[in-house]
N, C-alpha and C positions, 0 to 999 in steps of 0.2 A: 323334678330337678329345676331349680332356680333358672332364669332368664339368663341371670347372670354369670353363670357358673357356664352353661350352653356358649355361652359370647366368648368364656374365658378361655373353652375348648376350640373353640373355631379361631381364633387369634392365635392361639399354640401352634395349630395345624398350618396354618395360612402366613405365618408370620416366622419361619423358623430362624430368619438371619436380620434380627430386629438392632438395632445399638444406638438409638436415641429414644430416651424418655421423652415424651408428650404428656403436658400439665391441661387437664379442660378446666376451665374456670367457670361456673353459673355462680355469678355474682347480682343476688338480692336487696333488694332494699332492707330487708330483716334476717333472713337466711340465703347462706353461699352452700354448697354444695360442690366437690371437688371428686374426681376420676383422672388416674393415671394409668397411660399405656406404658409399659417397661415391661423386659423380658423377665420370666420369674415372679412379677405379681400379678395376683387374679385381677381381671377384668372387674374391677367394682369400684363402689366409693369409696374417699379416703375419711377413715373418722378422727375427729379431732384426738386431743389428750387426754378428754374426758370418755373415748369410744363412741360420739354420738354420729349421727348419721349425714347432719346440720348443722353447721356453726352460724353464728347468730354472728352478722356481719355488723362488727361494733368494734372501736379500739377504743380502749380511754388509758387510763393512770392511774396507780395508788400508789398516793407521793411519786417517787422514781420512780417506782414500775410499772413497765408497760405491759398490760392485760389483753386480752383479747376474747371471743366469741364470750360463751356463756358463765365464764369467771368476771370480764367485763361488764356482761351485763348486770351482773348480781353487785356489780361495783360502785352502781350507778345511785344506790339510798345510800351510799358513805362517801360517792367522791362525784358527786353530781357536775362540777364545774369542770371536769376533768372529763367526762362522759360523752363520745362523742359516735350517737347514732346515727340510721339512716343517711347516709351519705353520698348513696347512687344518685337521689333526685336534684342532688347540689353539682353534680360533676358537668363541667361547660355552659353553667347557668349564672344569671346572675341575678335572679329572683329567688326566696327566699319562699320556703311553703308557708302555705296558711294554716296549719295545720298544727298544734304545741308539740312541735315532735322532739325540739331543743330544751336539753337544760340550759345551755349557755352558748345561743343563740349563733351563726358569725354574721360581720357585718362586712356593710360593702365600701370597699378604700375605694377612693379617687377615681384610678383609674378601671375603676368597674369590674371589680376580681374580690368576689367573693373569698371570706380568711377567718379563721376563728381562733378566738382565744386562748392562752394557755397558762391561767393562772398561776404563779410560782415554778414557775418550768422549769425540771432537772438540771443540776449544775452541770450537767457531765454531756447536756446537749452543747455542740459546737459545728458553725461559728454561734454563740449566743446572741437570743433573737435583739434585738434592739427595742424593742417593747414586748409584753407579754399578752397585746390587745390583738395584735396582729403575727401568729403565728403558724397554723395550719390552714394551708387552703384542701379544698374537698380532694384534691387529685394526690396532695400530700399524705391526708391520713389515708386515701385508698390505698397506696403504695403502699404504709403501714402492714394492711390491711394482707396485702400480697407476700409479703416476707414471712407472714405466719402460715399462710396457704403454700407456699414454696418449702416452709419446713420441716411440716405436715407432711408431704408428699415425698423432700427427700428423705425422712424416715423410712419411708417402705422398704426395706431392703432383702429380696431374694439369701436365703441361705448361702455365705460364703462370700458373699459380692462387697465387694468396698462402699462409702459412700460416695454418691457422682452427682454433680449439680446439675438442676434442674434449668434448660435454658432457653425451652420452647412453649408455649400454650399457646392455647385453643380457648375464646372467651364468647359467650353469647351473652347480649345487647336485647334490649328493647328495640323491634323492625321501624320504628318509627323515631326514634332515637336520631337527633341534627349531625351537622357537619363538628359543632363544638363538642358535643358531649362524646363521639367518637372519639376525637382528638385530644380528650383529656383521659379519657380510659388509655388510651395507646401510647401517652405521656407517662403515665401512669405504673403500666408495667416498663419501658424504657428506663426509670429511675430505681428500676431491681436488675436493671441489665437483661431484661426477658426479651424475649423477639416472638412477637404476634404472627402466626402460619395463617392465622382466620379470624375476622370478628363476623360471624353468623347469629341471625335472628334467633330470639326463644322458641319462637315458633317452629324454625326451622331447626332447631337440637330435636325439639320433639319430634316431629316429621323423620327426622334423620334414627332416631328411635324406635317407630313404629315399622320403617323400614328395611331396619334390620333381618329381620329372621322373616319379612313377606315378601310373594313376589307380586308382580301385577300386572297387569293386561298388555299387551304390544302393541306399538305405535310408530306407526313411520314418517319421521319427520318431510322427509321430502315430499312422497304421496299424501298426508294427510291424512291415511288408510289406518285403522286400527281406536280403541277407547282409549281413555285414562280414566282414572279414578280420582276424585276429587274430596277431600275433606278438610272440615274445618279445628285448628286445633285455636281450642278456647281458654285465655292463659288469664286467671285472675291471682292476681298475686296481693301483694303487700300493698302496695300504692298506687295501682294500675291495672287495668283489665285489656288484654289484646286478643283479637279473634285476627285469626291466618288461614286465606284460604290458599291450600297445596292440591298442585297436582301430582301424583305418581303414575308413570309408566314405565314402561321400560323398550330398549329398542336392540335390534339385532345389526349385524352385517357381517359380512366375510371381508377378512383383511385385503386376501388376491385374490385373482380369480379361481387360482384352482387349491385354496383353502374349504378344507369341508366343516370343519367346527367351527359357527358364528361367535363374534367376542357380545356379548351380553352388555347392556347399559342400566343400570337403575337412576332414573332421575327423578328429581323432587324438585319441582318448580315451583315459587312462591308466585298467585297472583293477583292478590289485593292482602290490604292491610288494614285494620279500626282497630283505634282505641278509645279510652279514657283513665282520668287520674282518678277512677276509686278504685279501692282496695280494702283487705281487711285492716289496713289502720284506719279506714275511716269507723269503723266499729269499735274499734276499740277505743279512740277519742270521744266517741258517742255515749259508750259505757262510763268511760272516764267521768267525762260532762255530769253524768246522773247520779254516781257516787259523791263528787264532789260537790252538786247542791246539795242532795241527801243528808249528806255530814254536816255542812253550813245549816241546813235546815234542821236539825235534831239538834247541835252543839252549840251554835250560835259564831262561831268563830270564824270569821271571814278572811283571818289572815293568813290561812292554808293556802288561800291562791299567792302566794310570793315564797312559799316553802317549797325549795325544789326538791329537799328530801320528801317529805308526804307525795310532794306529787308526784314520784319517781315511783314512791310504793304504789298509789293509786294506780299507777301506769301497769305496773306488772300486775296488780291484782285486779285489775279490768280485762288484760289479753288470757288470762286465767280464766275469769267469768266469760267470756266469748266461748272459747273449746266447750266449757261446759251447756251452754242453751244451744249451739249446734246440734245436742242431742237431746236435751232437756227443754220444756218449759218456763222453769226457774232454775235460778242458781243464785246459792248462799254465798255472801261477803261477809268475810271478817279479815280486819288490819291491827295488829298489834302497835300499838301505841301510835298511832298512827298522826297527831300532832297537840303537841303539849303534853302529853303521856293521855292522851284519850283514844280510850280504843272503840272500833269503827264498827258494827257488825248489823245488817241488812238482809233485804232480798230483790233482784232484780227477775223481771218476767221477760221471754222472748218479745212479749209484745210491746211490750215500751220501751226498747231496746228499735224495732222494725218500723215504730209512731215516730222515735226521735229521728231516724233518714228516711220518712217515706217517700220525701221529693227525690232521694239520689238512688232512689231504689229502680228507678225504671233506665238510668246511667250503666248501671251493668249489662242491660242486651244491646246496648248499641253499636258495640264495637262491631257484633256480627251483621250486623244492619248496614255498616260501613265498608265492613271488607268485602262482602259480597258487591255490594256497588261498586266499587271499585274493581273487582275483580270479571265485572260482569256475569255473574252468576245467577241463576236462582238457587232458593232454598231447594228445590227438587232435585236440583242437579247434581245436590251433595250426599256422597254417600255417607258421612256418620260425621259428628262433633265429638270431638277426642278433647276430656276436661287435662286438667292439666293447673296446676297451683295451689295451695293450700285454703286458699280461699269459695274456692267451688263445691267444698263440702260444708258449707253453710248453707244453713236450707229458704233464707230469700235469696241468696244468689240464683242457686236450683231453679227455685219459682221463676225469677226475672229471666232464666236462660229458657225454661219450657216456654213462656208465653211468647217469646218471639220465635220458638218452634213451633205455633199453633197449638197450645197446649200440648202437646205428644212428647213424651222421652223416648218414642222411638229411634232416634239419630243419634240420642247423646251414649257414648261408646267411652267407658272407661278401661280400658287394655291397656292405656303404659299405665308407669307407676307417675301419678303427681305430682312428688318433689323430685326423682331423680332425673326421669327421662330426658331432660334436656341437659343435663350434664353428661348422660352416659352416648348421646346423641352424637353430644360435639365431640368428647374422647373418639367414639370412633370412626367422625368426621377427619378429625386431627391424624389418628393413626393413618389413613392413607392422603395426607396431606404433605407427611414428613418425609414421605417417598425412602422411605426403611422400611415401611409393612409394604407386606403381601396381602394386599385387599381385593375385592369384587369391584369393577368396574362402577363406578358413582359419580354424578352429575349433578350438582348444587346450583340452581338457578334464583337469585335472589333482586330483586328490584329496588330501587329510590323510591322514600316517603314525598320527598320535597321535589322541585323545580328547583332548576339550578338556571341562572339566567347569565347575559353579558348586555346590559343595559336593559333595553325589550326584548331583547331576540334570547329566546329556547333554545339552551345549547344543551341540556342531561333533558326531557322532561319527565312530569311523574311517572314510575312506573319501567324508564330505564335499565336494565340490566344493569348490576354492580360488576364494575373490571371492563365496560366498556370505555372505547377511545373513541374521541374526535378530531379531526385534523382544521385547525382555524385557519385559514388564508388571509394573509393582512399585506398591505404594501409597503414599500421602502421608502419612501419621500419623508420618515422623520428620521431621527436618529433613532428617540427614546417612544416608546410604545409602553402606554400600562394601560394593563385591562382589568377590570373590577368586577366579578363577582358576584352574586347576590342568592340569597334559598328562599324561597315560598313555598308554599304550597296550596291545595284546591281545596274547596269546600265540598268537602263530601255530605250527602245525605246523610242521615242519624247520625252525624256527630253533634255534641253539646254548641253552646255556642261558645263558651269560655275558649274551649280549644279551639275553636275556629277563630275566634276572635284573636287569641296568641299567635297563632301559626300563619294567618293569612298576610299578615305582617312581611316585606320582603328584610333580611336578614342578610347585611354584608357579611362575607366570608371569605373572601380572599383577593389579593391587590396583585398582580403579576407585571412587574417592570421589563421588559426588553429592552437593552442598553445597544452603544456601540455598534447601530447597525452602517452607520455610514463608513466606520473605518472598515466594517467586514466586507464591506462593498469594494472596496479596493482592492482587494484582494481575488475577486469575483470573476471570473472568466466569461461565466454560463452569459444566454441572453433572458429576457423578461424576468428580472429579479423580484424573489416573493418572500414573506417570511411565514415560515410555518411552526405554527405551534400547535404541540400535539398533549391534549388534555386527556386525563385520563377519573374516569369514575371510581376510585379504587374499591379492590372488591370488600372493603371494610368498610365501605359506604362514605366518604369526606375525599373531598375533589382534590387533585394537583394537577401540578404540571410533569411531564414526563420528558417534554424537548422543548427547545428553540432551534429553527435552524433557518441560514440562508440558502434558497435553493434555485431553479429555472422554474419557471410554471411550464405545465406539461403541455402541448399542441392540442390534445384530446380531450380537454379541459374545459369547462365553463370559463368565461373571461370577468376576470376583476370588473363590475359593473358600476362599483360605488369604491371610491377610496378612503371612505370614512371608515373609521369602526364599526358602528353599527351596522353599517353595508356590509361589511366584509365576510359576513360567516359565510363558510361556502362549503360542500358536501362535508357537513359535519359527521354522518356516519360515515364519510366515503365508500369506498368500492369496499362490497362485504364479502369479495371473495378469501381475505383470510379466515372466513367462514370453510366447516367443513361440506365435501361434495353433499353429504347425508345432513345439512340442518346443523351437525349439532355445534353449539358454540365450546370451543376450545378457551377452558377456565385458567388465566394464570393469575397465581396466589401471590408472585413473588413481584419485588417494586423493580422492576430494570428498567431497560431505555427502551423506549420506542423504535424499533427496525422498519427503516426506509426498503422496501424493495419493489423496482422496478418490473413491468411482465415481459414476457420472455420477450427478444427481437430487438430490445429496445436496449442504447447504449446509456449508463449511469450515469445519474447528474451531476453537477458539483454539487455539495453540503458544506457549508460550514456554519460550526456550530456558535449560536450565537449567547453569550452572559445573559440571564435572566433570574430574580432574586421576585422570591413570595413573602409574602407579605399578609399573615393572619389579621383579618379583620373582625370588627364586631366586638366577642367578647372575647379579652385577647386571653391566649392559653400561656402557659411559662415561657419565658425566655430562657434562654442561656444559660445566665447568668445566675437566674432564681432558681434553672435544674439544678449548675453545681452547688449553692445553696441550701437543697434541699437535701440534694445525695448524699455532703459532707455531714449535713445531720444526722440522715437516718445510717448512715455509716458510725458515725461513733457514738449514736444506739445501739448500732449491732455488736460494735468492739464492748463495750460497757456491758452489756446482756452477756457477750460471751465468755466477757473473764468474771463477770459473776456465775454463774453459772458455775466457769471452775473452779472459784473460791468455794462456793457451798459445795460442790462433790467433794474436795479436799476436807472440808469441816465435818461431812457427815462420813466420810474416810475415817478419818481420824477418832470422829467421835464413836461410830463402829467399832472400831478398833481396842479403843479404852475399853469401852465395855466387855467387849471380848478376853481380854487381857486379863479385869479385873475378874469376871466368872472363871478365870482358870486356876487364879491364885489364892480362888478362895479355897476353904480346909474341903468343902462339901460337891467339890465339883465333881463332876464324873468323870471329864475326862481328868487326869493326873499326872500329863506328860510334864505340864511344868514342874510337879513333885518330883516325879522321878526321875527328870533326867536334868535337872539344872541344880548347880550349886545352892547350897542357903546364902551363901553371901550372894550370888546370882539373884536364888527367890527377891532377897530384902531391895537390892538395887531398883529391880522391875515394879517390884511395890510401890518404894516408896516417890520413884518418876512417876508411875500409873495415878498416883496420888494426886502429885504435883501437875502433872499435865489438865486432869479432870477438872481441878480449880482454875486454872488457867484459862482454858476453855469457857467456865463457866463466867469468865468475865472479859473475856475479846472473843467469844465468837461470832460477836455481828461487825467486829472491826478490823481483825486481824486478814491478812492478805495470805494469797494463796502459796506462796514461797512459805511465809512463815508457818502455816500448817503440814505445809507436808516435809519441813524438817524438825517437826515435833514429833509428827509419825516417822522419821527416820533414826529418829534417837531411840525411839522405841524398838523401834525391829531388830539397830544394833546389838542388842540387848537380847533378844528374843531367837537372831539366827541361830547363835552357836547351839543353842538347845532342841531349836526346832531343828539344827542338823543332826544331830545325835538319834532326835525321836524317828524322824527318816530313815536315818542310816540304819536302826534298830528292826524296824517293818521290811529293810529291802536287801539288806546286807548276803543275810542267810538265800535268798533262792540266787541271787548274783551269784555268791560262790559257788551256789550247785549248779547252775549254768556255766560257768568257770570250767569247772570241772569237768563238765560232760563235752565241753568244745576240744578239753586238754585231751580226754579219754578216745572222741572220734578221732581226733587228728593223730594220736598217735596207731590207731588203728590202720587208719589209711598210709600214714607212714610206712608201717609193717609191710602191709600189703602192696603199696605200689611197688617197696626197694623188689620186694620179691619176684613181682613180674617184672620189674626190669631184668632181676639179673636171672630170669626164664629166657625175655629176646635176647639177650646176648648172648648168652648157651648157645641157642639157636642161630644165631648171627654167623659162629663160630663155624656149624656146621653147615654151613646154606652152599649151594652152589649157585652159579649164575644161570641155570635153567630153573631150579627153585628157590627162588630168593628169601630168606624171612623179613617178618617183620620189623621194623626197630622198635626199638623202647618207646612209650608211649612218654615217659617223665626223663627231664634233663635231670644230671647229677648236680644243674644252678639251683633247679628248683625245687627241688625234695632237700637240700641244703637249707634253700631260706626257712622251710618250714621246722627241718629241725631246729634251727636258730632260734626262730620266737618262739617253741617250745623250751626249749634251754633258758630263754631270757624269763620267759612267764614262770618258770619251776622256781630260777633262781628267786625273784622279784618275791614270788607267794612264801616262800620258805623265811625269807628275811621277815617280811612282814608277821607272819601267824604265829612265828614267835610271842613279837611283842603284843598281836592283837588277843592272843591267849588269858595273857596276865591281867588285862581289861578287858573280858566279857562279864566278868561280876561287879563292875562297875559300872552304872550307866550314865553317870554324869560325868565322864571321861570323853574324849573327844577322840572315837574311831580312829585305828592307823589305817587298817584299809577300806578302801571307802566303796561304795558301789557303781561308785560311775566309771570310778580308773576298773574295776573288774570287768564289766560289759564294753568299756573300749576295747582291752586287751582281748578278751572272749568275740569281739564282732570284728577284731582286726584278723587274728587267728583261722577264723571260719570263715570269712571271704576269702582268705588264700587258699585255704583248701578246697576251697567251692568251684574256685578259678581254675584250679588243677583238674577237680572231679571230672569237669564240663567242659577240660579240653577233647578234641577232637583225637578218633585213633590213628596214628600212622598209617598211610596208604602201604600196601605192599611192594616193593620195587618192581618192574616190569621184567618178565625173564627173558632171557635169551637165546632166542628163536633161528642164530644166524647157522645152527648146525644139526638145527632139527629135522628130521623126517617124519615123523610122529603123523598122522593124520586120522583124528576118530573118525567112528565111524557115527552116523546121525540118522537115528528113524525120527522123521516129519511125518506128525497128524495132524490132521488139518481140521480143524476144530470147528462147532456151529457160531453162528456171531452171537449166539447169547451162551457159548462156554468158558468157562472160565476160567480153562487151562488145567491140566493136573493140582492135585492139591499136593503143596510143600512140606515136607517133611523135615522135622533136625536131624540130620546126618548123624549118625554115631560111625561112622568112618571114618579114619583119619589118611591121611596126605598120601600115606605108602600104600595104602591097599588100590591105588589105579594102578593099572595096566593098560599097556598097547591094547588090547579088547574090550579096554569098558566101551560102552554105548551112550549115547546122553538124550533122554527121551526130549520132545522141544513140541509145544503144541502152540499153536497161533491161535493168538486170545483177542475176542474180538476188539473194535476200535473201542470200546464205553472199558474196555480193561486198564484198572490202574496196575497191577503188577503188584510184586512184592513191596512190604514196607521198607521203605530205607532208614535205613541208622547208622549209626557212627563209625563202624567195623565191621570186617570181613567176616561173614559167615558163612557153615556148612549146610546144601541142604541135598538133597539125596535121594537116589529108590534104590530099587533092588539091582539094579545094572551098574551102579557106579557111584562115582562121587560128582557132583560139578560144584566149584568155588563161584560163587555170587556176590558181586563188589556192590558196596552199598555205597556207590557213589552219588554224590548232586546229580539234581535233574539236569545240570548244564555239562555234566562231564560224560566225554563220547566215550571213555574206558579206552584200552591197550586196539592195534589192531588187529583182527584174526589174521592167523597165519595164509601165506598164499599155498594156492593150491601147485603142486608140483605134480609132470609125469615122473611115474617110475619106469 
């Protein structure tokens, strides 16, 4: 049985009162990958339109239409300018790859906000751009990018279930990924109206993965007592290579003291992190590179490099030749007309393929060289390397990753799956994020790549917990207080120097103004006035603020020693007793305010809260202004998409239709309904529209609007009801009436039958005394009236009719008198009134009249074992007269597990040889008549 089918079942079981969909996003530089939690679908991945496993993370255009994954990408030799790939490594940058990844490149405006072209762009985008040099920036097409991924997913729908929007995801990020490129991703989905639960490392989806269905050793955070298990997951992907080294354990405790079942923890701690920017596109530009002399060298034609079409083919028949020498040696090229109508055909070897990057080839073990450093580890310490990327089954990856294992593939542990694991990772991250599953207890501990500073002084530093707080203490003597920001990061061992050289760089990131503290001062009661501002790490990795506030400083306190800014940081972690008793830290996902609370004894401060406005620095992300910009665009993309959409189902409606229409009219169809049961003047009318429509069609069907088609298909049907009612009425008419009939036949049965036992209790009514009372009539003389009534009515109504529907059964293109729906109304109206009747309940019998009795039987009691089960019951065949002053009533006491006799609707007889006794089959809630009291004689 599949992983994932195992996952599907344990979420069934765990999860029984589920009611928000959860979206996981593993979005690639080349391939996304998507898993939805929702009640009703299997635990798996979502495949695109095409059923693939992968979509190839690409938007472009052909002309108007927007395209996506691998229809886009095959778009890219016909509408190359319009083609707009790899988009992850441009999101919060504003450096451009080196790498020909662009047909049509973007460029960077003024104020430092990378934007790309959009050639002749759709009329139907609004508001219309202002130039067409300057219209998508990277966070825009990913947003694109998201609305096909969001559409994908609300397809999935459970048997029966309406469609429901999708409003939450789950998205993993590269762990090394800044302050900016989070903020554009999270900008990103914000402009589809999605709300982010988590943005978690790749590494950690994997981890979260492997997790799943293992347990691991016990550790107790307070004592320190117990292992963990430590491994590294090794993620080579498209453009990047990251090694993550995790711990797993897991911890116990008892909630109270005198709880005996411990609650169980599973944590997965990240604690270091390496990367670098190769990937398999740098192979695949490599190959490119050597086709492209190749061809220049064999044809003579140099002007292929400014052909974006060739190069586009180049492009896809290069990442083709890669798949194939990961197995092979060699691998054959051929390009059909590949430029100026010259066709291309060659052979490339793995090894001149491994000569052309043999410098960046030692680039791919470094990451784990990094992460371990950071993480403090040695290689021994780790129990196995978990690959993970599409890229790691290429076999000098492989090589480059043994040799910094000491040549050994002892460590390296392929158990998840490659492309999914870290999608299926985060889905069931997400599922008990959303706090609608019912999940296993889990603990996600994730760390900061960079240093976050406030001029010199370390306010996050590397290695930080993500979703931590700091409390800054600054003084009041200004009004306005702003504090600025900055990210670096450390130079770890084995990493390259490009990246060190990029990253060591400090990087403003955020401006935080404090206004109006002088007027809030006025207002101030407290003594030694302080201002606190409470920063927070969010656990999506990109810094804010969470408060400002005016407070008292505490007695128990360090003293403001410096009133400068840079002086002022002061117990930046502070008291970490909102830490729990046990170590573990308490993860919140959700953005609220920061809760001031006091320790016990102590009376509460004033607070008041003070104005303070951020201010993204550096590379700025969207404003405002440019979201609703953005939104009204890709909004009336979406309006545009969706009434097209409904135009062509109306056109392929209609154009169905015709076709249909015509195969019926013709002499050789099979089926013949429209022969025989529609007029000839009927047939000709349908004809000659079907005619007239089909032409029509063939000359507005790419123009005509969705009204106008489906009142072409309405003129048609007009046309087509009256026959198709006939052909109906024909296949259903005949059992309607025999069911007609047999509703007519029981009900007058029961008619018969019930007057009869009436007029039996009444008889008996007659003769009853007030010591033996009978029973009454079971049916009122209202309601065996109504039913004769609707019989009378149904007789008269069928008699009228079958007349006239007589002289028209040899006619079948005659328009029925009685039809079959008015028969099954009248037939379901009929038998619900008898039904009501059948299943009324019997009249109780009156209670006799005991005021002049002396009567007292007489009563043999046996006293029965507790597993007997009382005499067994018999049908009386005695009737009422054969007691006597002598009878006897045997009575045996049935144990407690005794249910008794069944109860039903009426009185019955049950009996032995001694007598008769009457048995009331009343409700379990009804105490019956009381026995008579006992009298001296």
């Amino acid at each position: 049985m599949r992983l994932t089918h195992l996952l599907s079942l344990l979420l069934l079981l765990l999860a029984p009162a589920i009611q928000a969909a959860v979206l996981a996003i593993d979005y690639g530089a080349e391939f996304t990958k998507l898993s939805l939690i929702k009640p009703g679908v299997p635990f798996d991945v979502v495949l695109d339109k095409d059923s693939k496993r992968k979509i190839s993370s690409v938007v472009g255009w052909k002309r108007d239409d927007r395209v996506f994954g691998a229809e886009a990408k095959m778009a890219a030799t016909r509408f190359p300018d319009t083609h707009f790939p790899y988009v992850k490594p441009l999101l919060g940058s504003n450096t451009q790859q080196q790498l020909p990844l662009y047909p049509n490149p973007p460029s960077l405006t003024n104020d430092g906000v990378l934007i790309f072209p959009h050639p002749s762009s759709p009329s139907h985008i609004s508001p219309t751009p202002s130039s067409h040099e300057e219209v998508w920036t990277p966070t825009a097409l990913l947003a694109h990018q998201i609305s096909y991924y969001r559409h994908l997913a609300e397809t999935l729908l459970p048997a029966g279930s309406t469609p429901e929007p999708i409003n939450q995801v789950i998205v993993t990020v590269p762990a090394w990924w800044d302050h900016y490129q989070r903020k554009a991703y999270k900008d990103a989905l914000e402009l589809q109206g999605l709300s982010c639960l988590a943005m978690i490392g790749e590494g950690t989806g994997v981890a979260l993965n492997y997790a799943m269905t293992r347990t691991f050793p016990d550790f107790n955070l307070s004592t320190g007592a117990g292992d963990k298990e430590y491994h590294i997951v090794y993620d080579s992907g498209a453009l990047s290579t990251t090694a993550t080294v995790l711990a797993f354990y897991q911890t116990s405790y008892l909630p109270t003291p005198k709880s005996k079942t411990a609650i169980n923890t599973t944590h997965v701690e990240v604690l270091g992190v390496g990367y670098e920017n190769v990937g398999g596109v740098l192979l695949d530009t490599s190959i490119q590179d050597i086709l492209l002399q190749d061809f220049i060298t064999k044809s003579g034609q140099t002007g292929i490099k400014d052909d974006k079409k060739a190069l586009a083919k180049l492009s896809r028949e290069a990442n083709r030749v890669k798949h194939i020498l990961s197995a092979n040696q060699e691998a054959n090229v051929a390009i059909e007309s590949l430029y100026n109508d010259v066709d291309y055909r060659s052979k490339i070897s793995r090894t001149s393929l491994e000569s052309s990057i043999e410098q960046s080839i030692p680039l791919y073990s470094h990451p784990i060289t990094s992460a371990l450093t950071s993480s403090g580890l040695r290689l021994e310490d780790v129990n196995s390397v978990i690959l993970f990327g599409g890229n790691t089954r290429v076999p000098l990856v492989q090589s480059a990753l043994k040799s910094v294992l000491g040549g050994s593939d002892d460590k390296i542990a392929q158990n998840v799956n490659t492309d999914e694991a870290a999608v299926l990772g985060a889905a069931y991250y997400g599922a008990a994020l959303s706090r609608t599953f019912k999940m296993k207890n889990l603990n996600v501990t994730e760390r900061s790549f960079y240093d976050i500073k406030m001029g010199d002084e370390i306010v996050f530093e590397q290695g930080s917990k993500l979703g931590e707080r700091k409390i800054l203490t600054l003084p009041t003597d200004k009004d306005e207080i702003v504090l600025d920001f900055t990210q670096s990061t450390h130079l770890l061992t084995g990493q390259s120097s490009t990246i060190a050289e990029e990253n060591a760089k400090s990087k403003p990131i955020l401006s935080v103004t404090i206004s109006d503290i002088q007027k809030s001062l006025k207002n101030f009661t407290g003594t030694s006035p302080i201002v606190q501002v409470a920063l927070r790490l969010d656990p999506r990795g990109y810094l804010s603020v969470a408060n400002a506030v005016l407070t008292s400083n505490v007695p128990d306190t360090e003293e403001i020693k410096d009133s400068g800014v840079a002086g002022a940081l002061k117990g930046l972690f502070g008291s970490k007793k909102e830490k729990d008793v046990k170590g573990e830290d308490t993860e919140d996902n959700a953005e609220e305010e920061v809760e001031y609370k006091d320790e016990k004894n102590k009376s509460k401060k004033q607070k008041i809260a003070l104005k303070f406005k951020e201010r993204h620095m550096g590379i700025r992300p969207m404003s405002g202004e440019e979201k609703r910009t953005t939104q009204a665009r890709l909004q009336s993309i979406a309006t545009f998409e969706s009434a097209k959409f409904a135009r062509e189902e109306a056109r392929n409606l209609l154009e169905g239709y015709l076709y249909r229409l015509s195969g019926l009219l013709s002499e050789d169809a099979d089926n013949k309904a429209l022969h025989e049961y529609a007029t000839a003047k009927e047939r000709e009318t349908l004809r000659k529209l079907v005619d007239k429509s089909m032409e029509w069609l063939g000359d507005h069907a790419e123009t005509a609007d969705e009204a106008t088609l489906k009142g072409k298909r309405s003129d048609l049907e007009a046309i087509e009801a009256p026959i198709l009612s006939r052909f109906k009425e024909y296949l259903h008419r005949p059992k309607a009436i025999e069911a007609f009939q047999q509703a007519m036949f029981a009900s007058r049965t029961f008619l018969v039958e019930a007057t009869q036992n009436n007029t039996v209790a009444i008889e008996l009514g007659k003769n009853a005394t007030d010591e033996n009372p009978a029973i009454p009539p079971k049916y009122t003389e209202e309601e065996l009236k109504e039913v004769e009534i609707q019989m009378k009515d149904n007789e008269v109504w069928m008699d009228e009719l079958m007349k006239k529907q007589v002289k028209l059964d040899n006619d079948k293109t005659a328009d029925p008198v009685i039809k079959a729906d008015e028969l099954d109304s009248r037939g379901k109206k009929l038998q619900m009134t008898v039904l009501r009747l059948m299943n009324k309940k019997q009249p109780r019998r009156p209670r006799p009249s005991t005021s002049t009795s002396t009567y007292t039987p007489k009563t043999s009691i046996t006293k029965a074992s507790p597993t007997d089960h009382g005499p067994e019951l018999r049908e009386s065949t005695h009737s009422e007269s054969d007691l006597n002053e002598n009878s006897t009533t045997s009575i045996s006491l049935a144990s407690p597990t005794h249910k008794g006799p069944e109860l039903e609707d009426s009185t019955q007889y049950t009996g032995d040889k001694m007598g008769t006794t009457y048995i009331s089959k009343a409700a379990p809630t009804d105490k019956g008549p009381e026995p008579p009291k006992h009298e001296e004689l």
